[in-house]
N, C-alpha and C positions, 0 to 999 in steps of 0.2 A: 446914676450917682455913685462915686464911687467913696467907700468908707477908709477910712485910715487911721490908724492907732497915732496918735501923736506922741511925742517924747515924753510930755508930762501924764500923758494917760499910762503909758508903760512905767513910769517910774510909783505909777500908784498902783496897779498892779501886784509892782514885784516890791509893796510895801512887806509883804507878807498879809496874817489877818489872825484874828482872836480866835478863842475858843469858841465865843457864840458868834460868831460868824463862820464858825466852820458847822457849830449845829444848826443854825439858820442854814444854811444850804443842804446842812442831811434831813432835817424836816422837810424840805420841799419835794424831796426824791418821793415818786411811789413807792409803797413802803415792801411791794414784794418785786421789785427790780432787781435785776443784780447787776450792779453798774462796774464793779469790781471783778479784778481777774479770780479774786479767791472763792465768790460764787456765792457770797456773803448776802442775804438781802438787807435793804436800808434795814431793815424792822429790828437787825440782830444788833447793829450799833448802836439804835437809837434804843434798847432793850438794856445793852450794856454801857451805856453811853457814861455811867459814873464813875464806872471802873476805864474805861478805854479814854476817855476824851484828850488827858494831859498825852496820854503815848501817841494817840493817832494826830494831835495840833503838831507834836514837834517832829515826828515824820514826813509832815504833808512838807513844815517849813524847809527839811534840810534838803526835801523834793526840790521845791520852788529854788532854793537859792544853790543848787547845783544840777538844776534840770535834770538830773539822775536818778531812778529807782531803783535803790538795791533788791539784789534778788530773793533777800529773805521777806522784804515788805510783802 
């Protein structure tokens, strides 16, 4: 069977997503992972998660909506 993204799943997708839907998905990470190039584990996000939230939703967005990460992220 073969799986395929349809157009309307892609355009949901690339809706973007919320704040708590971006912590719903750092709450699921083990929390001494480091999923990140910066060597970060989930535990320090979600530790600082009051202070970082607003900066790391609208970074992840300008990701998503120019598929690019800049080199200071």
């Amino acid at each position: 069977m073969h799986h395929k993204v349809t157009s309307s799943m892609n355009d949901k997708l690339m809706e973007g997503f919320t704040i708590n839907e971006l912590w719903d998905a750092l709450a699921t990470l083990p929390k001494k992972s480091c999923p990140r190039e910066d060597g970060l584990p989930p535990s320090f996000y979600i530790k600082y998660w009051d202070i970082l939230k607003e900066q790391l939703c609208d970074a992840y967005q300008v990701i998503l909506k120019t598929r690019q990460m800049h080199k200071n992220l």
